[in-house]
N, CA, C and O atoms as CSV, one atom per row, in Angstrom:
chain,resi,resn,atom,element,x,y,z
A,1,UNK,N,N,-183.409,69.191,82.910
A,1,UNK,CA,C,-183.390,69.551,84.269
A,1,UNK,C,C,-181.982,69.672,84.822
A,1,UNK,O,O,-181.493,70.502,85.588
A,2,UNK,N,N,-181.395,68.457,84.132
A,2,UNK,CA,C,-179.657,68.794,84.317
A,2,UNK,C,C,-179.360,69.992,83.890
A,2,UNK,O,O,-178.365,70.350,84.520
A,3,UNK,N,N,-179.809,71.099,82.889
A,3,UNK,CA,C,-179.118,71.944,83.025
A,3,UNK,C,C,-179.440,73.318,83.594
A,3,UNK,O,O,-178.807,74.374,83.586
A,4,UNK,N,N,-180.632,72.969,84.092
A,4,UNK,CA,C,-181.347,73.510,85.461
A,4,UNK,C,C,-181.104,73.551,86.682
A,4,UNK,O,O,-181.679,74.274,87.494
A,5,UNK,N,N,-180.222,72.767,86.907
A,5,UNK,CA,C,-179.587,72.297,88.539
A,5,UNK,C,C,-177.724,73.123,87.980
A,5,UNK,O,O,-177.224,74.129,88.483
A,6,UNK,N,N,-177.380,72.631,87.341
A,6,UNK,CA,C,-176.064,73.509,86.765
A,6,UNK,C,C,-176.025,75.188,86.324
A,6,UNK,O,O,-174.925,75.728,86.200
A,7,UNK,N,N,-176.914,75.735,86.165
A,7,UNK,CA,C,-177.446,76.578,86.203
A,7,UNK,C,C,-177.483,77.608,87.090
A,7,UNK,O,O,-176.877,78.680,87.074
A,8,UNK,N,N,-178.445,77.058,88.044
A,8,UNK,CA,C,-178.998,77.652,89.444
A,8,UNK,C,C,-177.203,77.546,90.332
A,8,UNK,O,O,-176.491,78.506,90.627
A,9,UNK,N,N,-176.979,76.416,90.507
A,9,UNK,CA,C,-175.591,76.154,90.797
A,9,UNK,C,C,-174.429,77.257,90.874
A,9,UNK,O,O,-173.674,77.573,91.794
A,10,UNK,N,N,-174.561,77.683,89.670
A,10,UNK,CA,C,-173.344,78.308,88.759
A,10,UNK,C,C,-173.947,79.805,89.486
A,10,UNK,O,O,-173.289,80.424,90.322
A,11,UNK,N,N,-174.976,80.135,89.120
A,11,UNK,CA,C,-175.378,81.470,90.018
A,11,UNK,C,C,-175.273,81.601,91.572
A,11,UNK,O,O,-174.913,82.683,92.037
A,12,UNK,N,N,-175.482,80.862,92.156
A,12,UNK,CA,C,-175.209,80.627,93.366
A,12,UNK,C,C,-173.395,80.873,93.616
A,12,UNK,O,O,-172.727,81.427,94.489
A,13,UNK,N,N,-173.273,80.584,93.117
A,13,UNK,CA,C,-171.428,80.545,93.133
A,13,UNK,C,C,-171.283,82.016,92.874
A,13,UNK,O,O,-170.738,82.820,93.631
A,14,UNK,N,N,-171.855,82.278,91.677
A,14,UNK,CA,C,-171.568,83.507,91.049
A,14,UNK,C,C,-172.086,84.775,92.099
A,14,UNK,O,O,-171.677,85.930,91.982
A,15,UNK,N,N,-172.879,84.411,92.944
A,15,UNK,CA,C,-173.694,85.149,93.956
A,15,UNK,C,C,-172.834,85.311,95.315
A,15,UNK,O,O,-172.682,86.400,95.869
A,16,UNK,N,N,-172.391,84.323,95.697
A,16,UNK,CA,C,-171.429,84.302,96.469
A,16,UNK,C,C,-170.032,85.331,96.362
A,16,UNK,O,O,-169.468,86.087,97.153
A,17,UNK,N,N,-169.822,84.947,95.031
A,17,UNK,CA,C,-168.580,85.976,94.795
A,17,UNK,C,C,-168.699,87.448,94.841
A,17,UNK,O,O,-168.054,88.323,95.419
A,18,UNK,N,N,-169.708,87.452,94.066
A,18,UNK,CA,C,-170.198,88.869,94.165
A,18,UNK,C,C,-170.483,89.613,95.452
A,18,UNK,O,O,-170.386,90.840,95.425
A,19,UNK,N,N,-170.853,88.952,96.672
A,19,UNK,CA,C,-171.307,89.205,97.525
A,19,UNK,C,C,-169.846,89.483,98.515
A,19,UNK,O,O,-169.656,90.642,98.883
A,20,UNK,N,N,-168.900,88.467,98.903
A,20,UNK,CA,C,-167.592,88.275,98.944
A,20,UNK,C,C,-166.493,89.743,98.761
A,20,UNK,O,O,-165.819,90.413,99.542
A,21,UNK,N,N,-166.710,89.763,97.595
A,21,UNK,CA,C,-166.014,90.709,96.909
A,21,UNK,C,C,-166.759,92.678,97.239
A,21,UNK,O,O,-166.257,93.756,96.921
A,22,UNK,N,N,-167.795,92.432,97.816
A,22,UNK,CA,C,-168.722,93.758,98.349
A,22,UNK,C,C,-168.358,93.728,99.683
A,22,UNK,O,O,-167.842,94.810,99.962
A,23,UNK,N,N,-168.393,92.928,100.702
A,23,UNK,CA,C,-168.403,93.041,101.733
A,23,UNK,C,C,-166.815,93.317,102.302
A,23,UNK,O,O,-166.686,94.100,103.243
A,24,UNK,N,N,-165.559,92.633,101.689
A,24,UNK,CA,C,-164.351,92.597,102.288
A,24,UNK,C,C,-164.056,94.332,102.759
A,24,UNK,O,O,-164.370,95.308,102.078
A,25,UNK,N,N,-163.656,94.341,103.546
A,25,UNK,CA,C,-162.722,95.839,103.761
A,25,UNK,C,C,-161.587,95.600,102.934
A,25,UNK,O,O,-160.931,94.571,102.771
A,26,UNK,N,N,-161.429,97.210,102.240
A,26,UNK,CA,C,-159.804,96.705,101.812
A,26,UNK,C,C,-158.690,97.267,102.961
A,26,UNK,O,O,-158.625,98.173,103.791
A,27,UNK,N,N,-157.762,96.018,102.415
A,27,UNK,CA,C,-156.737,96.546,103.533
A,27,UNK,C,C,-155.665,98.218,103.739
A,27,UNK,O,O,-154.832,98.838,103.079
A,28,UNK,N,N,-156.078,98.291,104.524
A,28,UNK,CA,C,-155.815,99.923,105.127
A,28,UNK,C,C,-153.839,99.802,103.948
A,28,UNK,O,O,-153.130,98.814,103.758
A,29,UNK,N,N,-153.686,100.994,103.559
A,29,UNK,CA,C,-152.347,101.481,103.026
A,29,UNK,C,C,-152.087,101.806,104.809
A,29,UNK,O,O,-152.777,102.139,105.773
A,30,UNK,N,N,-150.594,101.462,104.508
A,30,UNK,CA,C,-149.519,102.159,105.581
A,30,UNK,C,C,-149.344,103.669,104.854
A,30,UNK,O,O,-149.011,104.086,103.745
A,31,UNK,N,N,-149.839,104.334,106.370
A,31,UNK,CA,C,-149.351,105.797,105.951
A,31,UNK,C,C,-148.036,106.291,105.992
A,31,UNK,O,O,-147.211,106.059,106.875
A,32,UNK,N,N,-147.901,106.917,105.090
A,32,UNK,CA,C,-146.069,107.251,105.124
A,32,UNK,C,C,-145.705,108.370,105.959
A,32,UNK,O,O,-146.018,109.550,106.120
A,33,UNK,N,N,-144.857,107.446,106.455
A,33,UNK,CA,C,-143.994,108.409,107.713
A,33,UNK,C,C,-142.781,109.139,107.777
A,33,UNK,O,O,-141.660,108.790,107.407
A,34,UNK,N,N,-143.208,110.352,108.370
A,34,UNK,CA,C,-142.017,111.719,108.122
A,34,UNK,C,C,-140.960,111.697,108.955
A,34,UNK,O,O,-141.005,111.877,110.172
A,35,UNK,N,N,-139.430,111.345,107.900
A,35,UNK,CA,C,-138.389,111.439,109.571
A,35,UNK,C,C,-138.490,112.749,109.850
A,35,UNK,O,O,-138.509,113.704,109.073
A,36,UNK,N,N,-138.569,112.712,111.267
A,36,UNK,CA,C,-138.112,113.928,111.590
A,36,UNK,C,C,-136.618,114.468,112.088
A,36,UNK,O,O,-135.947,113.589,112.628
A,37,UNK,N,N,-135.985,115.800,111.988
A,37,UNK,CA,C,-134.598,116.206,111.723
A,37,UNK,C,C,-134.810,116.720,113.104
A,37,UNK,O,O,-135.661,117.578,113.334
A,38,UNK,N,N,-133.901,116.107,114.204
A,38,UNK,CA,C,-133.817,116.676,115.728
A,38,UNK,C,C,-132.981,117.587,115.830
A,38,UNK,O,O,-131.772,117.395,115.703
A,39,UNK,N,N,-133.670,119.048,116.149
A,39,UNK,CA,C,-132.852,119.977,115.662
A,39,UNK,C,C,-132.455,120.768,117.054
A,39,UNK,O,O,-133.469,121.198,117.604
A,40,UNK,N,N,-131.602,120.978,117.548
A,40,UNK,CA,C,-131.171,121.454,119.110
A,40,UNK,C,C,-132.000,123.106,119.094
A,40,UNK,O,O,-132.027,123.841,118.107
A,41,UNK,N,N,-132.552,123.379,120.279
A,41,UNK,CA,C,-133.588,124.548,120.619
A,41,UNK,C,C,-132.368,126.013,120.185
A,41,UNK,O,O,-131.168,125.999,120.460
A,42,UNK,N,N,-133.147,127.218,119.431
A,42,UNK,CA,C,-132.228,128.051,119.526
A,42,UNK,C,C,-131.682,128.649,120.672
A,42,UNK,O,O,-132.184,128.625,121.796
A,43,UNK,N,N,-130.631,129.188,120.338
A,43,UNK,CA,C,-130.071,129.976,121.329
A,43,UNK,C,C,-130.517,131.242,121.966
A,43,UNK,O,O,-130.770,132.118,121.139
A,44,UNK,N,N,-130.669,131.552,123.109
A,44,UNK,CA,C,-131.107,132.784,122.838
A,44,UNK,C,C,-129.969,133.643,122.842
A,44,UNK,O,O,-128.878,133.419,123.365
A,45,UNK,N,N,-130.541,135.221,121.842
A,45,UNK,CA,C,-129.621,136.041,121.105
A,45,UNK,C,C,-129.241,136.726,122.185
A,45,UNK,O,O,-130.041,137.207,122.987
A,46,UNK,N,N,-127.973,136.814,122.273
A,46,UNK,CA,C,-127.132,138.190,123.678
A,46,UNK,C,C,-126.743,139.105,122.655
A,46,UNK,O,O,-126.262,138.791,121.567
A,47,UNK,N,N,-127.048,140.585,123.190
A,47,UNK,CA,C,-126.916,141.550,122.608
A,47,UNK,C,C,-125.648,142.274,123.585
A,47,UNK,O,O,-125.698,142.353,124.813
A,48,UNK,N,N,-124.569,142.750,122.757
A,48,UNK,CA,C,-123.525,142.972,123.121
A,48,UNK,C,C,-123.025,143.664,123.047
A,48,UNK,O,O,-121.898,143.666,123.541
A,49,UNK,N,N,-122.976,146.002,124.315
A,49,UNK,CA,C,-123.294,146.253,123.973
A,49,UNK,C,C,-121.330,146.724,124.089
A,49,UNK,O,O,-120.574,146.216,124.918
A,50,UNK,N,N,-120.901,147.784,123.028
A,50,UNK,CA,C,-119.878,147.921,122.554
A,50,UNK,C,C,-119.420,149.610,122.868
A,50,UNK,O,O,-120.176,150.551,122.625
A,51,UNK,N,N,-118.241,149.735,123.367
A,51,UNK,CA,C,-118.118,151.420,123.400
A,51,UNK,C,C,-116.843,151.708,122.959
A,51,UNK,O,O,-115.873,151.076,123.375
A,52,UNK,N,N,-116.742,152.702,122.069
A,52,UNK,CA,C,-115.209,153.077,121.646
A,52,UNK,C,C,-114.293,153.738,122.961
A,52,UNK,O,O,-114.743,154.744,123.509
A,53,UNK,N,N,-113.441,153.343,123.278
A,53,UNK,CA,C,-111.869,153.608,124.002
A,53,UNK,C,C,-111.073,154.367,123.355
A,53,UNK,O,O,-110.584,153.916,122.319
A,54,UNK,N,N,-110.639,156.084,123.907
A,54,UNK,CA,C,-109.634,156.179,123.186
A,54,UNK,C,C,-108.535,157.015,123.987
A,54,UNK,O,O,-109.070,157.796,124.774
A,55,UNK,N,N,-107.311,157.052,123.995
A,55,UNK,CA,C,-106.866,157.709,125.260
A,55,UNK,C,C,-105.316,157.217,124.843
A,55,UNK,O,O,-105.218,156.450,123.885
A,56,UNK,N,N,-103.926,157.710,125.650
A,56,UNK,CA,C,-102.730,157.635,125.346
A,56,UNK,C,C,-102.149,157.353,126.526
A,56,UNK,O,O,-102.449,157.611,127.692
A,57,UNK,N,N,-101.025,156.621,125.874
A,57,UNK,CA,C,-99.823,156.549,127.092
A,57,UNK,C,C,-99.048,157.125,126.434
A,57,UNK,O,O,-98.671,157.354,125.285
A,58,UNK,N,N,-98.796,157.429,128.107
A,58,UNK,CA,C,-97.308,158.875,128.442
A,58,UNK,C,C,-96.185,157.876,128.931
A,58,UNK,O,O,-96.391,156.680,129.137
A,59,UNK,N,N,-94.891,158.557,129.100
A,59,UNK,CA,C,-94.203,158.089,130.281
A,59,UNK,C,C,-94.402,159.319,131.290
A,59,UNK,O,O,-95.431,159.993,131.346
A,60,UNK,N,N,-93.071,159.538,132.209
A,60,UNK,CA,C,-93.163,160.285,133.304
A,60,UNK,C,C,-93.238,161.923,132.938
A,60,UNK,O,O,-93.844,162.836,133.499
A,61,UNK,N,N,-92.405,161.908,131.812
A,61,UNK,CA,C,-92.469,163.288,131.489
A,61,UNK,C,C,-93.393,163.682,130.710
A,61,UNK,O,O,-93.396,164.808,130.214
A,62,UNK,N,N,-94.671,162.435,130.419
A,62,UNK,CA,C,-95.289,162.740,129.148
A,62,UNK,C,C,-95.429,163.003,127.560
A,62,UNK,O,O,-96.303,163.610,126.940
A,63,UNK,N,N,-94.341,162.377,127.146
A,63,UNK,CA,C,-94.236,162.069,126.038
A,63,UNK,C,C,-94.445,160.967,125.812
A,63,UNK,O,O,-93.932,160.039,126.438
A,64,UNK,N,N,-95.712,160.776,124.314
A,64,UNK,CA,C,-96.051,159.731,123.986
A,64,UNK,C,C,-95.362,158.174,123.603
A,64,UNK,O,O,-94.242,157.957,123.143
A,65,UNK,N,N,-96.091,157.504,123.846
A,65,UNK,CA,C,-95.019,156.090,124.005
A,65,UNK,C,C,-95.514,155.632,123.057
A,65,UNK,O,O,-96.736,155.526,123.164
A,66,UNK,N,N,-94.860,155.108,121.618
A,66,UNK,CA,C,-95.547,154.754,120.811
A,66,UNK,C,C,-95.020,152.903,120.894
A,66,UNK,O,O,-94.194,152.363,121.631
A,67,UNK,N,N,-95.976,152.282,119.721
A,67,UNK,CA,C,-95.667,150.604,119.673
A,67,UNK,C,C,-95.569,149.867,120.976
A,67,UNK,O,O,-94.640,149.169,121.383
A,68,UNK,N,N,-96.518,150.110,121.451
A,68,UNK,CA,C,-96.941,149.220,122.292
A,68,UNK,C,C,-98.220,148.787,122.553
A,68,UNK,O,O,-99.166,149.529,122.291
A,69,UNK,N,N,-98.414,147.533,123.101
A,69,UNK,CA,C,-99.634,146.695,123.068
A,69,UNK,C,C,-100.178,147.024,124.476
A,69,UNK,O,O,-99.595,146.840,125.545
A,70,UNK,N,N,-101.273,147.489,124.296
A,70,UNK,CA,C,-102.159,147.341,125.586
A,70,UNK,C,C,-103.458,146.389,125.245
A,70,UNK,O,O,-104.065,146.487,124.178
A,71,UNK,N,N,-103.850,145.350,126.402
A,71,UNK,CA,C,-104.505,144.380,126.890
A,71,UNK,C,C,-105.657,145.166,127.927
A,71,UNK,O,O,-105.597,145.922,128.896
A,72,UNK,N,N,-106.945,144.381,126.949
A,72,UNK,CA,C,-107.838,144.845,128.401
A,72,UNK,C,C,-108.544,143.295,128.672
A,72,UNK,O,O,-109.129,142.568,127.869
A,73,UNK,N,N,-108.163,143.030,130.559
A,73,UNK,CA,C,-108.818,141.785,130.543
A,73,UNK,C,C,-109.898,141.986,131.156
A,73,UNK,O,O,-109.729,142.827,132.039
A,74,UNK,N,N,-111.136,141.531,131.090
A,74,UNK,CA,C,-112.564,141.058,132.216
A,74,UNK,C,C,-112.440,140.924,133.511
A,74,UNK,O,O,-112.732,139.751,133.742
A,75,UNK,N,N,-112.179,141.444,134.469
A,75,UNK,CA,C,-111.023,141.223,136.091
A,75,UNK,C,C,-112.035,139.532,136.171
A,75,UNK,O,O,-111.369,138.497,136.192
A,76,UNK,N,N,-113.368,139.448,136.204
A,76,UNK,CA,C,-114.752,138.914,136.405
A,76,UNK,C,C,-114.129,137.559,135.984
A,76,UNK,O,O,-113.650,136.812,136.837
A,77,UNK,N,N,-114.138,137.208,134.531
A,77,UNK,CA,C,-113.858,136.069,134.016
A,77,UNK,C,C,-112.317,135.936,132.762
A,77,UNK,O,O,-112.269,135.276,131.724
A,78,UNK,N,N,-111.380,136.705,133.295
A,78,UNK,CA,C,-110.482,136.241,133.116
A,78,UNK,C,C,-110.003,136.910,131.463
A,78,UNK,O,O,-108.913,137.353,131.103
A,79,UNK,N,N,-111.047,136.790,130.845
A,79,UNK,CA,C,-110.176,136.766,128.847
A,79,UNK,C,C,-110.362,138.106,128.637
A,79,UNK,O,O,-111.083,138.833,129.321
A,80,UNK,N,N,-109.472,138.546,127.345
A,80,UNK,CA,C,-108.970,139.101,127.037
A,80,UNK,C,C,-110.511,139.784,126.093
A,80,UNK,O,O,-111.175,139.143,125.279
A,81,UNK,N,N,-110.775,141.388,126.581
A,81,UNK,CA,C,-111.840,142.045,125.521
A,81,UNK,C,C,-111.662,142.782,124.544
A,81,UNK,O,O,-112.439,143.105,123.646
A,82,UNK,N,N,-110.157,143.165,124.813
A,82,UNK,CA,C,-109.423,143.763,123.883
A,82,UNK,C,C,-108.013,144.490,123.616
A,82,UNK,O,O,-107.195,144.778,124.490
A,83,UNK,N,N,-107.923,144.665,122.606
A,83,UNK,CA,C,-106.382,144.788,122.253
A,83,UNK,C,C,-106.113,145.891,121.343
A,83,UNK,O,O,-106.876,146.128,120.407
A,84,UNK,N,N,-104.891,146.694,121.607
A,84,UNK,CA,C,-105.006,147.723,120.395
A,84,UNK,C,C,-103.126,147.965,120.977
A,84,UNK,O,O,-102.483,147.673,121.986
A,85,UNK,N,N,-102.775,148.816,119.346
A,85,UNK,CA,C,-101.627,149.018,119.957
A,85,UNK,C,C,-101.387,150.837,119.615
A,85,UNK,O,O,-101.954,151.592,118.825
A,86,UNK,N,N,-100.533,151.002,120.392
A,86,UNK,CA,C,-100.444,152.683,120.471
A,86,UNK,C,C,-99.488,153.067,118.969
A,86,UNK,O,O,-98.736,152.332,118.329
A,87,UNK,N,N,-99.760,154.084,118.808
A,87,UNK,CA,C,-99.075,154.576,117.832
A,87,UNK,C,C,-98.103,155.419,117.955
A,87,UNK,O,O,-97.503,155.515,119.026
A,88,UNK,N,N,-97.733,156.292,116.702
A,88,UNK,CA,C,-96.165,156.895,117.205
A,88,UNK,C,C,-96.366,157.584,118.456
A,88,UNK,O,O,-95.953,157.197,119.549
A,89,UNK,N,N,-97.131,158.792,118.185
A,89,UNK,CA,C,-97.072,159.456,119.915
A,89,UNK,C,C,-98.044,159.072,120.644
A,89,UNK,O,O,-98.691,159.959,121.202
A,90,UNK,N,N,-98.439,157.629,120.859
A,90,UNK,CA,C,-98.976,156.843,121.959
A,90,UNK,C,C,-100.469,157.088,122.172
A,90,UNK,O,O,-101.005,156.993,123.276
A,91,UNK,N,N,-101.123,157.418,121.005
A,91,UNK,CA,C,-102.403,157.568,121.027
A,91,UNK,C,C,-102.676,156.140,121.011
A,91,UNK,O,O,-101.670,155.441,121.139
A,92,UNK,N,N,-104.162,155.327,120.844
A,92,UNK,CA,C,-104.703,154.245,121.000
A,92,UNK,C,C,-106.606,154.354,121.130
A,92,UNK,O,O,-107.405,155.013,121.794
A,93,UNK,N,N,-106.672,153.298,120.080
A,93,UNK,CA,C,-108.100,153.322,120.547
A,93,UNK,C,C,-108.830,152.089,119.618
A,93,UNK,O,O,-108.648,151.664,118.477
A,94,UNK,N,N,-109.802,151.732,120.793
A,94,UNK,CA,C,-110.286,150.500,120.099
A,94,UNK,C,C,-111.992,150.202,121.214
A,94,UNK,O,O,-112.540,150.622,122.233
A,95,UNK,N,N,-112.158,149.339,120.251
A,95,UNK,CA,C,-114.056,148.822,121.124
A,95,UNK,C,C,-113.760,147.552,122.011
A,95,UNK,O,O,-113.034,146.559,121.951
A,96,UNK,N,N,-114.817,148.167,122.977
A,96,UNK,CA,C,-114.859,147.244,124.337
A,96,UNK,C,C,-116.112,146.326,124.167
A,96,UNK,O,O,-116.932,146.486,123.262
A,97,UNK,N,N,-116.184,145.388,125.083
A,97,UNK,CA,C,-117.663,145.482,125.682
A,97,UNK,C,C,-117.981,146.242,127.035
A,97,UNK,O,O,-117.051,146.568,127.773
A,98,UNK,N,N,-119.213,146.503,127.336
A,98,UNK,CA,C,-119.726,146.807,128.363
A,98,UNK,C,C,-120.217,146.441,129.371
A,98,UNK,O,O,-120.577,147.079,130.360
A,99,UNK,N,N,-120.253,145.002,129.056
A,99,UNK,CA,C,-120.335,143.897,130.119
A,99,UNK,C,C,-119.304,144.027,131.372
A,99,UNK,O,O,-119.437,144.060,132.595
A,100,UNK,N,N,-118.322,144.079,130.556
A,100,UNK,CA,C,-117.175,143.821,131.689
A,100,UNK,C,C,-117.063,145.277,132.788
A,100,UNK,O,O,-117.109,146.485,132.554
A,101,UNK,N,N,-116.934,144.645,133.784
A,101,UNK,CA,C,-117.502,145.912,134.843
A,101,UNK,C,C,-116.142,146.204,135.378
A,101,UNK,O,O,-116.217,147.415,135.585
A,102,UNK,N,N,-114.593,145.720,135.829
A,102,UNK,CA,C,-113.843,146.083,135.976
A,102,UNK,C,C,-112.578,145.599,135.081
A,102,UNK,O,O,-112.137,144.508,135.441
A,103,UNK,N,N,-112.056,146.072,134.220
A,103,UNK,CA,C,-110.996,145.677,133.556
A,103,UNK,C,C,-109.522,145.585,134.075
A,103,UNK,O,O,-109.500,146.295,135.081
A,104,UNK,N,N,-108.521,145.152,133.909
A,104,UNK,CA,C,-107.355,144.800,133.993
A,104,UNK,C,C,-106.837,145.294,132.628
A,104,UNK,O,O,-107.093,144.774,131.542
A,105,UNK,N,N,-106.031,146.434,132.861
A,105,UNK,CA,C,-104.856,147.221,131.534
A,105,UNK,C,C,-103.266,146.670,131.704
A,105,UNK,O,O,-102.484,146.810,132.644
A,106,UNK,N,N,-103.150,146.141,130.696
A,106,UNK,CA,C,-101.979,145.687,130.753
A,106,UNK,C,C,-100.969,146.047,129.575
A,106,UNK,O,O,-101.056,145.550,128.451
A,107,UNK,N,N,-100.008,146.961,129.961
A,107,UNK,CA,C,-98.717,147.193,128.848
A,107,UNK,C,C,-97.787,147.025,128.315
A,107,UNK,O,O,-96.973,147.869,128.690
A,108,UNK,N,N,-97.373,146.363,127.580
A,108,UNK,CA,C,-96.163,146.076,126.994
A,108,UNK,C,C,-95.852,146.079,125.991
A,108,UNK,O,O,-96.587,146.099,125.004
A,109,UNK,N,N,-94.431,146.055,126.025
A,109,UNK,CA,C,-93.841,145.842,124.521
A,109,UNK,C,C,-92.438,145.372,124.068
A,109,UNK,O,O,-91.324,145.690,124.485
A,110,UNK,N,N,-92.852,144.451,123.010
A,110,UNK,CA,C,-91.877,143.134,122.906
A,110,UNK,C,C,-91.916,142.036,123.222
A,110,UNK,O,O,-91.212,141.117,122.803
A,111,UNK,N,N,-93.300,141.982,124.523
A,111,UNK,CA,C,-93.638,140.635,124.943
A,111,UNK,C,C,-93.121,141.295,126.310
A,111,UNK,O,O,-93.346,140.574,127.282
A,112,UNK,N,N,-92.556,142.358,126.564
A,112,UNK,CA,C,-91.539,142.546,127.913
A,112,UNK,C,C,-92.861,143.367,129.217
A,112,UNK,O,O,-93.763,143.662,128.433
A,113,UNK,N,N,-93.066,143.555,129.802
A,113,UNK,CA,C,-94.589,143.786,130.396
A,113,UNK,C,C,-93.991,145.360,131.012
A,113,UNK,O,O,-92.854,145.539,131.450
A,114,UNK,N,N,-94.667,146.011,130.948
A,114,UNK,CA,C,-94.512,147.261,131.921
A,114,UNK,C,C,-95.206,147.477,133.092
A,114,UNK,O,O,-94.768,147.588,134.237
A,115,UNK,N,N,-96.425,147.527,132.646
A,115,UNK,CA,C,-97.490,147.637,133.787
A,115,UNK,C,C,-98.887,146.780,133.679
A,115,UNK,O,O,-99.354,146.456,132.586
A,116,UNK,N,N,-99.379,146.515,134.678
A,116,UNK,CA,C,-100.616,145.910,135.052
A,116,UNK,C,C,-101.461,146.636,136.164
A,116,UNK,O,O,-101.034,146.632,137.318
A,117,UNK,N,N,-102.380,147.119,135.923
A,117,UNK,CA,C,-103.285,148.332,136.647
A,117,UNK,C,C,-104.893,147.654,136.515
A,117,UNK,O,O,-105.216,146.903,135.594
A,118,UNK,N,N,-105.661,148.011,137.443
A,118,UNK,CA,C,-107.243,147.489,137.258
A,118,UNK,C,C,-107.504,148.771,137.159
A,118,UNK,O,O,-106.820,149.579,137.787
A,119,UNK,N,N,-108.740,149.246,136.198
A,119,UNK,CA,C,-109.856,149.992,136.212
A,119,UNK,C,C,-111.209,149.705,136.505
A,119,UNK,O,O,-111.586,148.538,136.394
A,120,UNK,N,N,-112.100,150.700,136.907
A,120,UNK,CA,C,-113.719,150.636,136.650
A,120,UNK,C,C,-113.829,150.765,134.746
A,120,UNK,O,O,-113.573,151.853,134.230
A,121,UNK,N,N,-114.113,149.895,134.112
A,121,UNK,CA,C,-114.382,150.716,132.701
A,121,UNK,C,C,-115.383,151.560,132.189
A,121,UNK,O,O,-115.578,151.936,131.033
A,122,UNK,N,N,-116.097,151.843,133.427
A,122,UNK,CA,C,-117.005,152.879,132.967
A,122,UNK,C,C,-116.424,154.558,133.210
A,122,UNK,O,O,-116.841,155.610,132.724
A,123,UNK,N,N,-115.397,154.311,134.080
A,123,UNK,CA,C,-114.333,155.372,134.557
A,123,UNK,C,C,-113.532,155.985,133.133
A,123,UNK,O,O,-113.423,157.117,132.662
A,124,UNK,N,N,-113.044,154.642,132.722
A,124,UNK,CA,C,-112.309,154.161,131.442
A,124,UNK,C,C,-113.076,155.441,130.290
A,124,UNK,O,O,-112.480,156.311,129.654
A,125,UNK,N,N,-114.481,155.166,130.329
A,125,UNK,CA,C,-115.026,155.109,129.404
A,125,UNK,C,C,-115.289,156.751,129.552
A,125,UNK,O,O,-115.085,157.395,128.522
A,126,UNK,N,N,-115.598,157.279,130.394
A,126,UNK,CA,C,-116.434,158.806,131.056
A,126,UNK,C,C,-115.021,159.366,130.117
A,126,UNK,O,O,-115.381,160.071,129.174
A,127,UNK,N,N,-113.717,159.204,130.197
A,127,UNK,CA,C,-112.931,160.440,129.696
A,127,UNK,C,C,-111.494,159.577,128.648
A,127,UNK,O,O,-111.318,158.359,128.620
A,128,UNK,N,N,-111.015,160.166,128.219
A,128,UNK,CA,C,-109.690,159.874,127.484
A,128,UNK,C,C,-108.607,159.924,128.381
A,128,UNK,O,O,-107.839,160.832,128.700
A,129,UNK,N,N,-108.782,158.043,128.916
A,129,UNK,CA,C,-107.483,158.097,130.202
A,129,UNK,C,C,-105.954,158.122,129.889
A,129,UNK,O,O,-105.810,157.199,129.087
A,130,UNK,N,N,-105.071,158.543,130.048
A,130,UNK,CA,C,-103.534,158.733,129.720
A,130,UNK,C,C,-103.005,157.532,131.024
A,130,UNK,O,O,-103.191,157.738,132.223
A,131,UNK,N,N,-102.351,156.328,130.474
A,131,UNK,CA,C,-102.000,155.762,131.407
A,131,UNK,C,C,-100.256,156.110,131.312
A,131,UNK,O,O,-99.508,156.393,130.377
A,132,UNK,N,N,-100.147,156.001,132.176
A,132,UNK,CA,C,-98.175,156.600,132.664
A,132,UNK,C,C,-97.244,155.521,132.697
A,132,UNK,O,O,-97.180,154.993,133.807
A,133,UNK,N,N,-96.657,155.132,132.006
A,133,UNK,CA,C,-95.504,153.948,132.127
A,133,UNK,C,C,-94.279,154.687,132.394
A,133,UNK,O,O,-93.999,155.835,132.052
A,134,UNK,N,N,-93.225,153.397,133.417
A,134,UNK,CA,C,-91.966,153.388,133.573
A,134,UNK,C,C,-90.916,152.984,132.532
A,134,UNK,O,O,-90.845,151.793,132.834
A,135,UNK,N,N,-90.321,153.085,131.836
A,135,UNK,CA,C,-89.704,152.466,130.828
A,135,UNK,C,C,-88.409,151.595,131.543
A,135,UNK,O,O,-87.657,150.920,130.841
């Protein structure tokens, strides 16, 4: 009978475990987490639109003035849109933007300034302007 009571015992235990071992939840995995890369919003794209310049300086009698730097500034905001320098008989030509609605022409050469004049650059743009320097 003792090994009737040890027995029953031992199943009981064994019943328990079994039972134990069915019922637990298993414990949840940590889900793996994505760094994320903070990435600044794009820019939006400015389209910029561009027109060729081409035209000469004279002096008084009209003969071409060559090697010299002409400056076109933005009157609006100040910087510089472009730069070109004249050649032997004072031809010149180079790309703008079109943004800029009144320009500032500025001439020199050597660093030594001749002239400073404002345009419309769409004026600029309608014909091949001859600007006139004093030497």
């Amino acid at each position: 009978m003792k090994l009737y009571w040890t027995a029953l015992a031992l199943s009981l235990v064994w019943a328990q475990e079994e039972s134990r071992v069915h019922t637990e939840t298993p414990t949840p995995r940590p889900t793996p987490t994505r760094s994320t890369v903070a990435r600044p919003a794009p820019k939006k794209e400015e389209i910029i639109v561009m027109e060729t310049l081409s035209g000469r300086v004279v002096d008084k009698s009209g003969s071409g003035q060559g090697n010299l730097l002409l400056r076109f500034v933005d009157k609006n905001t100040g910087r510089v849109v472009g730069e070109a320098r004249t050649g032997s008989d004072g031809s010149f030509a180079l790309v703008l933007p079109t943004s800029a609605q009144t320009v500032i022409v500025q001439i020199s050469r050597d660093g030594k300034a001749f002239s400073e004049k404002e345009y419309p650059l769409s004026e600029l743009l309608q014909s091949e302007p001859e600007f006139v320097i004093e030497p």
